[in-house]
Structure formats: structure tokens, C-alpha cells
C-alpha positions as CSV (number, residue, x, y, z in Angstrom):
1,X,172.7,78.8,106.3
2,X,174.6,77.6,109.3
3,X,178.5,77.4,109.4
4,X,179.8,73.9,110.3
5,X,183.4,73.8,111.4
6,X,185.4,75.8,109.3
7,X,182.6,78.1,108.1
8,X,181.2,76.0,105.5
9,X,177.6,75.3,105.3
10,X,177.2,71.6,103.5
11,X,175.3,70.7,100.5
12,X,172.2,69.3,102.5
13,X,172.2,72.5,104.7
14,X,172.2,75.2,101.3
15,X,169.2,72.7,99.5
16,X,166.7,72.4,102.7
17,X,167.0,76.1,103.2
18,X,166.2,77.0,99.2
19,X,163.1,74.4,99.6
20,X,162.0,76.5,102.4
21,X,163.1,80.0,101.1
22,X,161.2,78.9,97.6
23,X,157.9,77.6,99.5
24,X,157.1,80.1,102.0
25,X,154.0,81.1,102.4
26,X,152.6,84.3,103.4
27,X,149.4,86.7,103.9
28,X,149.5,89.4,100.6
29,X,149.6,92.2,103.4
30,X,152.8,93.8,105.6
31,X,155.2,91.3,103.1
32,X,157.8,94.1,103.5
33,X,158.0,93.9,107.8
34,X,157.8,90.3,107.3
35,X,160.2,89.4,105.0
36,X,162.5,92.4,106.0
37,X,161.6,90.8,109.8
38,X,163.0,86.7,108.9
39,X,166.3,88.8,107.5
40,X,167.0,90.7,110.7
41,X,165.8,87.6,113.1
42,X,168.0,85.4,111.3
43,X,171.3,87.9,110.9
44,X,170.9,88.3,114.8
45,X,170.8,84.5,115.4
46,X,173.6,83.9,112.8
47,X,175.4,86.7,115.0
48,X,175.3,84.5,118.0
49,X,175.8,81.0,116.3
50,X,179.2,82.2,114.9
51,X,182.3,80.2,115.9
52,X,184.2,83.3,116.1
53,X,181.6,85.3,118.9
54,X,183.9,84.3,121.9
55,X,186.6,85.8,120.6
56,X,184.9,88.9,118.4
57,X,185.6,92.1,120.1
58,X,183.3,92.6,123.0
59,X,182.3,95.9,122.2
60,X,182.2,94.9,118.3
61,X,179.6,91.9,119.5
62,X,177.5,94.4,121.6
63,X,177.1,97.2,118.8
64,X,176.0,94.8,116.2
65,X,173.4,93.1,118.4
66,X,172.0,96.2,119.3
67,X,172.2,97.4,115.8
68,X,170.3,94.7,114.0
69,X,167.7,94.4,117.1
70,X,166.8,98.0,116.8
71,X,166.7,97.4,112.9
72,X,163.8,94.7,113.5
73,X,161.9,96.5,116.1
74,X,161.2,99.4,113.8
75,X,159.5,97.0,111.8
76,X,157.3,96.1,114.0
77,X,156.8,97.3,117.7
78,X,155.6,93.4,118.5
79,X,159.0,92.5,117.7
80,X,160.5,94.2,120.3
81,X,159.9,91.4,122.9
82,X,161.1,88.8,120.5
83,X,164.6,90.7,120.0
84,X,165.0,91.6,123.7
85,X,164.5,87.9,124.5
86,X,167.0,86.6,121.6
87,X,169.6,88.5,122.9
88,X,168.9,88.1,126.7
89,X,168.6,83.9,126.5
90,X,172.2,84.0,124.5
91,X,173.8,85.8,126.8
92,X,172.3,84.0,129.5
93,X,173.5,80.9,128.0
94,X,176.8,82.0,127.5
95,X,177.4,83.7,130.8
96,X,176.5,80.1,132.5
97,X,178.7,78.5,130.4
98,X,181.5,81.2,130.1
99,X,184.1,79.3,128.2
100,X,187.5,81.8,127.6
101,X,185.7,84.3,129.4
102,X,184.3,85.3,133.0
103,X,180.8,85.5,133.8
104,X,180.8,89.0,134.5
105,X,182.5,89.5,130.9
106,X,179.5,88.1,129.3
107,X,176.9,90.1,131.5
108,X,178.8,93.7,130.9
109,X,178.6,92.5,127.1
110,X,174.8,91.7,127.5
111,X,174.4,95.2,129.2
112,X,176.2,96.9,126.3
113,X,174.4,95.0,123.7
114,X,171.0,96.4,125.6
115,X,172.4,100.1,125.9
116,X,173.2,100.0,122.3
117,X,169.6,98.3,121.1
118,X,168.6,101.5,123.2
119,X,170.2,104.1,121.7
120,X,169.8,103.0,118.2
121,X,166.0,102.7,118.8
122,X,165.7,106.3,120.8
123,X,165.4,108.4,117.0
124,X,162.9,105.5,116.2
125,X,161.0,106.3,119.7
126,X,161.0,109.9,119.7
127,X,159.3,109.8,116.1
128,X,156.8,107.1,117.5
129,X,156.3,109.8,120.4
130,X,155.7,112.7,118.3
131,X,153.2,111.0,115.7
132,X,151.1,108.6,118.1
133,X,151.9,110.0,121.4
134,X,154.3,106.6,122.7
135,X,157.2,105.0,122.9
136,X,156.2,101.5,122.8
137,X,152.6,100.8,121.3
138,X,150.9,98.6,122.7
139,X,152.5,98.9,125.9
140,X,151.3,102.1,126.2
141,X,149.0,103.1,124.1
142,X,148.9,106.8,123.1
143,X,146.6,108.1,121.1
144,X,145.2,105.0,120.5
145,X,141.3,104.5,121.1
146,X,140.8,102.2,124.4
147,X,137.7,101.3,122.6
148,X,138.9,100.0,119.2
149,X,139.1,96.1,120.8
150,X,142.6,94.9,119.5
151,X,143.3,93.1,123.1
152,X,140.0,91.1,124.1
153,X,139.5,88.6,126.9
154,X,139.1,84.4,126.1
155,X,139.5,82.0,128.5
156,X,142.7,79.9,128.9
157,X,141.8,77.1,127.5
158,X,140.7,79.1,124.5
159,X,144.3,80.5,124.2
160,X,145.8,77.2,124.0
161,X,143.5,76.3,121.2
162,X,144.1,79.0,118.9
163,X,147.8,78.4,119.9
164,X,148.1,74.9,118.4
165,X,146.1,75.7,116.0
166,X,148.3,78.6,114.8
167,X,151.6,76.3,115.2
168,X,149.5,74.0,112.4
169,X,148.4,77.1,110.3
170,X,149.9,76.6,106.2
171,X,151.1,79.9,107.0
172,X,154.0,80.7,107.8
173,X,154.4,76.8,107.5
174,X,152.8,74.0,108.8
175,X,155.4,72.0,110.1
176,X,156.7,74.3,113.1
177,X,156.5,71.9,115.4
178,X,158.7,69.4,113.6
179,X,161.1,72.6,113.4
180,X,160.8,73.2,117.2
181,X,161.2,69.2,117.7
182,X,164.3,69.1,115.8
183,X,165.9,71.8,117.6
184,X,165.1,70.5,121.0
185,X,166.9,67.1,120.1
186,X,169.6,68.6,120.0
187,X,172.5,68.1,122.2
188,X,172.6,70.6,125.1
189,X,176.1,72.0,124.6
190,X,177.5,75.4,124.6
191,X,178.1,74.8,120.5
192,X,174.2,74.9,120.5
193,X,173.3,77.7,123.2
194,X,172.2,79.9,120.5
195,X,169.7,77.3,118.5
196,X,168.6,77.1,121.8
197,X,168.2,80.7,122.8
198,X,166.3,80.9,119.6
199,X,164.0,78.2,120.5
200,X,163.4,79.5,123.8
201,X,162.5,83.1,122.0
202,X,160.3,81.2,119.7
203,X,158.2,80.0,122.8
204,X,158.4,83.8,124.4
205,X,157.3,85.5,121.5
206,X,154.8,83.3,120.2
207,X,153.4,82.6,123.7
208,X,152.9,86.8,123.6
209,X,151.2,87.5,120.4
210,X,148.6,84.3,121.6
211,X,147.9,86.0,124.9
212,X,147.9,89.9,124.0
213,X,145.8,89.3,120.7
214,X,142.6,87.4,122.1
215,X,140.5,89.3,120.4
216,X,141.7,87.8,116.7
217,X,139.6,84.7,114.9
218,X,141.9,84.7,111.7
219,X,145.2,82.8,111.7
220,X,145.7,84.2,108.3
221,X,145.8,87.7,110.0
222,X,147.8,86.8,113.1
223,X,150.1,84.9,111.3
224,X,152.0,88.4,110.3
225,X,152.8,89.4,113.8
226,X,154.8,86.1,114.5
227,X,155.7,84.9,111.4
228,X,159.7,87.0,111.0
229,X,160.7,85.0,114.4
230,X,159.0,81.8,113.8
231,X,160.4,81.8,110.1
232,X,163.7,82.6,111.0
233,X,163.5,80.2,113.6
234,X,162.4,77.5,111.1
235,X,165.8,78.4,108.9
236,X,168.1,78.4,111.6
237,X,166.3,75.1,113.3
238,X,167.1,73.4,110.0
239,X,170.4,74.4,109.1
240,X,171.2,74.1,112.7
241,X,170.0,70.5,113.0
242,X,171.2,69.0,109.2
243,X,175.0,71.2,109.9
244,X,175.1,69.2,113.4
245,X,175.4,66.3,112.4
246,X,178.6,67.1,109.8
247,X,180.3,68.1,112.6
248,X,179.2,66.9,116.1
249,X,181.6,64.1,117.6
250,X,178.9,61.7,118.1
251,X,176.8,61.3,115.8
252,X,173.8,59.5,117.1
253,X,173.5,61.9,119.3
254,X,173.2,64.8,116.6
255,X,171.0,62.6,114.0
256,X,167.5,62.9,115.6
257,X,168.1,66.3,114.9
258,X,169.0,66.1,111.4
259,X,166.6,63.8,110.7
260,X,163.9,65.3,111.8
261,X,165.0,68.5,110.2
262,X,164.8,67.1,107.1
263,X,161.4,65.4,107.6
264,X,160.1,69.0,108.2
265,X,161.3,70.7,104.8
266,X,160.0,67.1,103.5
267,X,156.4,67.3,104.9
268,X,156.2,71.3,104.3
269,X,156.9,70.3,100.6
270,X,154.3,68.2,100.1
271,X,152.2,70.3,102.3
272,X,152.6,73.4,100.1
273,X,152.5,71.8,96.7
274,X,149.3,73.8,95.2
275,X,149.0,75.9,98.3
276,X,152.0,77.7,96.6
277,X,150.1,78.1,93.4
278,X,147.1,79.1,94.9
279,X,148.7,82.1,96.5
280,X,150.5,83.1,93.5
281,X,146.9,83.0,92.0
282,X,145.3,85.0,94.6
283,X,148.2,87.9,94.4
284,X,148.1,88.1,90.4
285,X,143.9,88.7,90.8
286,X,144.3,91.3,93.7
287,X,147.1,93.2,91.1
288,X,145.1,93.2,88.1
289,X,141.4,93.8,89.5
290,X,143.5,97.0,91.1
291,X,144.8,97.9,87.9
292,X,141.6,97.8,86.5
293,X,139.5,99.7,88.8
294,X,139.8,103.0,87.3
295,X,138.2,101.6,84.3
296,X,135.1,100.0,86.2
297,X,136.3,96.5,85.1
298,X,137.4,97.2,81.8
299,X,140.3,95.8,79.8
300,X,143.7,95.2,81.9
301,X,146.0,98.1,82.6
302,X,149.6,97.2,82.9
303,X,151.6,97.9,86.2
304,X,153.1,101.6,84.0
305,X,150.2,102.4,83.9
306,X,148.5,102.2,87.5
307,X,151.2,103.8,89.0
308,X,151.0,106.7,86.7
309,X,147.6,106.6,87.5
310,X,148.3,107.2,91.6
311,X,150.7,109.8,90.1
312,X,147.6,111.5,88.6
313,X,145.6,111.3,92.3
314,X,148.6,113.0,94.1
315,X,149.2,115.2,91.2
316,X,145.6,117.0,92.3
317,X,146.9,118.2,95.3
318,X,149.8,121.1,95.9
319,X,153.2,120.4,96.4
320,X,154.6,119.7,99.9
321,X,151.7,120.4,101.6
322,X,149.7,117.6,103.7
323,X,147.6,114.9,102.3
324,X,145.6,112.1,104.1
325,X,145.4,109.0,102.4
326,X,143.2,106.0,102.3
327,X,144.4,103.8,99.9
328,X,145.2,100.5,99.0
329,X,148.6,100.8,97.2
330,X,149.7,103.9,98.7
331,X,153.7,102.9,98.0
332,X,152.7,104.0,94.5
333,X,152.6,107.7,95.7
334,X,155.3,109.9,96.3
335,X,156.4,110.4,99.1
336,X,159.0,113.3,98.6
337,X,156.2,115.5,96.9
338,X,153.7,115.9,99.9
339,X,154.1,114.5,103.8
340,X,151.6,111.9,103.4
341,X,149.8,110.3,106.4
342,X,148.2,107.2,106.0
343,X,144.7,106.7,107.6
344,X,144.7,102.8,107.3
345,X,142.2,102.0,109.9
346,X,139.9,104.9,110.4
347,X,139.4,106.0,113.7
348,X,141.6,103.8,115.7
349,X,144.2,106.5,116.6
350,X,145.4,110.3,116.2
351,X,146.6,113.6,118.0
352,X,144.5,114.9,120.8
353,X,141.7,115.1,121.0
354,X,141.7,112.2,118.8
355,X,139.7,111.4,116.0
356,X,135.7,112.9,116.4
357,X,134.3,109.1,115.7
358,X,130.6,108.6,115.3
359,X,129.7,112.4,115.6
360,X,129.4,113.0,111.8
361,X,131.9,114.5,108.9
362,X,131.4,118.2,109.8
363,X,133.0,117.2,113.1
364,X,136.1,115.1,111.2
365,X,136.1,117.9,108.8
366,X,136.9,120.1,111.5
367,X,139.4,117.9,113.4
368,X,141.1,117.3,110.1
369,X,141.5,121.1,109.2
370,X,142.3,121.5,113.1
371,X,145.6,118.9,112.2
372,X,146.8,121.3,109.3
373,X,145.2,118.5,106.9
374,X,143.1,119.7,103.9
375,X,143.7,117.2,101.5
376,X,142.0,113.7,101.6
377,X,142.7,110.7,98.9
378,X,140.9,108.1,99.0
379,X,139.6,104.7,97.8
380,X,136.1,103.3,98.6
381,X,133.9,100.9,97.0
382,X,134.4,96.9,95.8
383,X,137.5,97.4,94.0
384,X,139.2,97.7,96.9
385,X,140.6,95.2,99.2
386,X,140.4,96.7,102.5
387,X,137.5,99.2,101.8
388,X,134.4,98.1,100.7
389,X,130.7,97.9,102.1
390,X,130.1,94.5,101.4
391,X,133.2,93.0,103.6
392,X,132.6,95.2,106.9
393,X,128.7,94.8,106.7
394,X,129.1,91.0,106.5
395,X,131.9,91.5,109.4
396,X,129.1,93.9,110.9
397,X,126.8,90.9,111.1
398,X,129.0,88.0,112.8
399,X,127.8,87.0,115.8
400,X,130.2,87.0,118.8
401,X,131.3,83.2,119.4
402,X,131.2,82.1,123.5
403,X,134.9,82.8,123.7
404,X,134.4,86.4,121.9
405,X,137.5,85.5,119.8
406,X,135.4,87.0,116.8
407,X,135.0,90.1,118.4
408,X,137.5,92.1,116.8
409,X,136.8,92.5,112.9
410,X,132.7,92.9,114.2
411,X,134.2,96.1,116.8
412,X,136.2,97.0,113.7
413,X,133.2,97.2,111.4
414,X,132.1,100.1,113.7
415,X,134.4,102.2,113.1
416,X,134.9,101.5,109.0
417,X,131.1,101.5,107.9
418,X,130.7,105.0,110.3
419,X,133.9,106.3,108.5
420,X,132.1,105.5,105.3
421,X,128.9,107.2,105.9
422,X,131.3,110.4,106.6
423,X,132.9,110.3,103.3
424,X,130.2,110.2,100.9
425,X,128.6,112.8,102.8
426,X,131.8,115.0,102.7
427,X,132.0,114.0,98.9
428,X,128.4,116.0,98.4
429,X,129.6,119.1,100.5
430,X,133.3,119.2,99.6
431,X,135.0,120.2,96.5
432,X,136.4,116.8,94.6
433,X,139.6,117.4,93.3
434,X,139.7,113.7,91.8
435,X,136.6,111.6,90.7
436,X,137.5,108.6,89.2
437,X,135.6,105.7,89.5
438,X,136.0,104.4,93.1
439,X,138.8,106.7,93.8
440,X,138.5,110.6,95.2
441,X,140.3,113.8,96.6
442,X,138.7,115.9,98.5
443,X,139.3,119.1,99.4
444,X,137.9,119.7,103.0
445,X,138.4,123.6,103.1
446,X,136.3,124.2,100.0
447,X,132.7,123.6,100.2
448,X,130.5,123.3,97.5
């Protein structure tokens, strides 16, 4: 929550943000970068918002912005524009409106703040460099395939579409736009610079992932590559707004704010009553139809008993040695035991000379093998949620809209039902370390 004079956040302020906390809704994929996202976004905001920043040490303020923005970047590389632009707008604001300090105090402590964000990140870069050959994915791509279709062209008005349609999507909530309205009413003062800044990172950021996605048609899908900023943004817009008006010398001006603060955790509770349960519904029958997989829908297996089952697929292959993985929960595995490298979308990226796509599985036997990768776990068939026939043939078969939003699941389908194709026929040449139901480990080095 937000402080309001002496540091204490008021009654109203703790209760709208539990509503929201309690009612937040989500996609069942990349939870931990989201969640993990709306923590760092908000602890860099709350950073800023402190009373006290004026007088913190300068080099204390820099190090801890630079700190929790690298934390959030290596979450997710899109959030990298979002953080760079949180910091920048607040010390924007606070360098034209210096208070104690001298204008050229607050840029040297900007500069520090961005030299530190740097330096933390560079560990985080180099690794990014060494596995897919850059820096900063997208920007530059790397070993990613030109030809995989993430980026896409739509006209403009097409982008502003899907934009208001995204900032009324149930997910992350569907009253943003009461969030942003309550944070633009209030008062322009230096006691609200970083609300503000936040707000103005909110536009930024959002206005990015809408422009550099084009190629997306699923707000459910999109929503994760927005939805830390925008949440965070929604906490802070609240508490923000309902704390002004406890301590804001005239209060008219601070109560559009609050009130229509409060209105949004109002209408977002009613507009998630159900919703809520429905999620919760759809998580619990994506657990247990993994659990029972194994046992070609049989009787329930408890959550012991799955993992130990993804202790029995890793336990196939040697110790510390390499092993390729296409899985859905591959968080069950463990990770100290082999280096494990995930293959989550096949073909869209690897080391030079990249991935041998569409050219058959003696050819991504051999580029495997090439990699110092023998071992290949994997999960294919209608137990699982991201690798089945049936979803990628349907996706396969949509026909491109006129603004070619659609485009990107049908390029997609490419590259999944080819991948396919190249593991059943590696399963009838290869030795199978693993054959359980839907699940397999091949060993690529040992033909039959």
C-alpha cells in the first residue's frame, strides 16, 4: 500500500488493495514472471513514492533502483522498456521540480541509477548472449528464426482496436481504465510525480507490447507480457488515489481521485465474481488431467505422486549429462541432476546453424548430437496442454483475418505439427529409454 503522511497506509487503502490482490486474474501460463513482475514494478514505484527519497542517500537511491529494475528485466526481456521508462519519467519529474536539491543532483542520480540497472543486468546479458546469441531479445534477435512470425504487420487502426480492447480484457482486470482515470485526477504536484511517472510508464509500455506484437489475436495470451506493469500500476493507482485524499490539503481536489479509485476495485468485484471461480476451475482440471495422464485417464494420482513420476522420466537418463526437454511441467524435474534445456517452442531458436526445421529428424538428430545433446524427454499427444495434434491442426486451419492479426498461432502450427512428424519418426528409429503413455525419452545416439 501507499504511505500517507507519517508512513501509515489507512484502513480503506490496506482493504481495496486485498480486494484486488484476492481477485486477480490471470492466464495459467508464465504465473511466476508475472506475479514475481507486479512485486518488482510495485517495490520500484513504492521506491520513488517514498516521503523519505529526497533525502535518502543519493548513491543508496541509485543502487536500489538499478537493483530491483534489473531484478524485473530478468524476468522478462519486454520489461526492460517498462523499467527504463519508470525510472527515467521519475527522475525527470523530480529534476524539474528539484525541491532540496539541484537539477543537476537529480540527473547525476538518474545516471547512476542507469549505470547500476547496467551493471546488475550485464551477468544476466552475457548468459542471454551465450545461450541465444543476444543481449536484448527482440531487439536483436539472435538465434532467433526471422521466419517464426512473432512481430507481424496490421494497420493502425487495427492497433488501436486491439488496444482498447485489451485495456477491457477480464484479465489482468477490466477496469484499467478507471485505474488510469483515477490516477490522472489527481493533483499535479511534486507529492504525486511518481503516480504519475507510473502512469506515464503504463502508456509507454503498453503502447509497446500493442505495436511490436501485431501478429497476436488472443488477449488471453498477450495479456502476460503487460500484465506485471499494468497490475502494479492498478495497486499503486489505488492506494495512491484513496491515501490522497487522507492527506492532501484540499480535499476536493484529491476526491475524484479517491472516488474513482474505489469505483474501480467496486466494479472489478462485481466484474470477477464467477470469473474467479471459473479460473480456479479451469487450473484444478489442467492439474488433475496432468496427473492422470500416465494412466491413460485412469483414477486420480495425487500431486506425490506425479512429481515422482517426472523423477522417474529424468531418472532414465545419466547423471549431469545434457537432456532436451519438451514438457509441460518441467519445474518438476531436477534441475541440479542434468543441465536441462527446454525446447518450448520447437524450432523458433538455437545455436548456429540453428535448428534443421522442415528437413526431417535425421537432420535434427544430427544437429541435436552436433549440440552435445543425446537425451530427448518429451510429452506429445492430448494430455498435454501445449502439445497435441488436435490444437495446432485446428490452429493450422484458421484462415488469416484482413488485418493478419491471426497470423501468428497459424505460422506457429508450422513449425509444431513438422516437429511432430520428426518425433514419432525418431521414436521408430531411436532407442526409448521411457515409454509411458504420452510421455518418452529418447536416446538419439542409439538406433534401433
Amino acid at each position: 500500500g501507499a504511505r500517507a503522511g507519517a508512513g501509515v497506509a489507512p484502513a480503506p487503502v490496506v482493504l481495496a488493495g486485498g480486494v484486488l490482490a484476492a481477485t486477480m486474474n490471470h492466464t495459467p501460463a508464465n504465473l511466476g514472471s508475472q506475479y514475481s513482475g507486479v512485486v518488482c514494478f510495485l517495490a520500484l514505484f513504492r521506491l520513488f513514492d517514498e516521503a523519505a527519497f529526497d533525502e535518502a542517500d543519493p548513491r543508496s537511491n541509485a543502487i536500489l533502483a538499478g537493483l530491483i529494475a534489473a531484478a524485473v528485466c530478468t524476468l522478462r526481456q519486454n520489461f526492460l522498456p517498462a523499467a527504463v521508462f519508470l525510472i527515467g519519467f521519475n527522475y525527470a519529474a523530480l529534476a524539474a521540480a528539484p525541491g532540496g536539491r539541484t537539477r543537476r543532483d537529480w540527473l547525476r542520480q538518474a545516471a547512476g541509477a542507469f549505470v547500476a540497472m547496467g551493471a546488475f543486468l550485464l551477468p544476466w546479458m552475457v548468459h542471454s548472449l551465450r545461450t541465444v546469441g543476444t543481449m536484448m531479445y527482440p531487439v536483436f534477435k539472435g538465434y532467433a528464426r526471422p521466419d517464426f512470425g512473432i512481430i507481424g504487420q496490421v494497420p493502425f487502426a487495427e492497433e488501436i482496436r486491439w488496444s482498447i480492447e485489451n485495456l477491457m480484457y477480464q484479465r489482468p482486470l477490466k477496469t484499467l481504465f478507471l485505474m488510469f482515470a483515477a490516477a490522472i485526477a489527481l493533483p499535479v504536484t511534486r507529492r504525486n510525480r511518481a503516480i504519475h511517472a507510473f502512469l506515464l510508464t503504463n502508456v509507454f509500455g503498453f503502447a509497446l507490447m500493442m505495436h511490436f506484437f501485431r501478429a497476436f489475436h488472443d488477449a488471453d495470451s498477450i495479456s502476460r507480457y503487460y500484465m506485471a506493469f499494468t497490475m502494479s500500476f492498478a495497486f499503486a493507482a489505488v492506494a495512491r488515489s484513496v491515501a490522497g485524499a487522507t492527506w492532501e490539503r484540499s480535499l476536493p481536489r484529491a476526491l475524484p481521485g479517491a472516488v474513482l479509485g474505489i469505483l474501480a476495485v467496486a466494479m472489478h468485484l462485481w466484474a470477477t465474481v464467477g470469473m474467479t471461480d471459473i479460473l480456479k476451475n479451469r487450473l484444478i482440471k489442467d492439474v488433475t488431467l496432468a496427473e492422470q495422464v500416465f494412466h491413460d485417464k485412469g483414477p486420480h494420482v495425487g500431486a506425490p505422486a506425479f512429481e515422482a513420476f517426472y523423477g522417474r522420466i529424468q531418472s532414465t537418463v545419466p547423471e549431469k549429462v545434457p537432456l532436451l526437454v519438451m514438457l509441460d511441467h518441467t519445474y518438476l524435474l531436477d534441475f541440479r541432476r542434468n543441465a536441462i534445456s527446454v525446447y518450448d517452442h520447437p524450432g523458433v531458436m538455437g545455436p548456429p546453424p540453428g535448428p534443421p526445421d522442415f528437413k526431417g529428424p535425421e537432420a535434427w538428430a544430427d544437429y541435436m548430437l552436433s549440440q552435445g545433446i543425446r537425451y530427448f524427454a518429451y510429452q506429445l499427444g492430448e494430455s498435454s496442454a501445449e502439445y497435441r495434434y488436435s490444437a495446432w491442426t485446428a490452429r493450422a486451419a484458421v484462415i488469416i483475418d484482413k488485418t493478419g492479426r491471426n497470423g501468428f498461432y497459424k505460422n506457429q502450427a508450422r513449425f509444431e505439427l513438422d516437429f511432430f512428424g520428426v518425433i514419432e519418426a525418431l521414436k521408430k528409429s531411436r532407442k526409448n529409454l521411457f515409454d509411458e503413455g504420452e510421455f518418452h525419452v529418447l536416446d538419439l545416439a542409439t538406433r534401433l
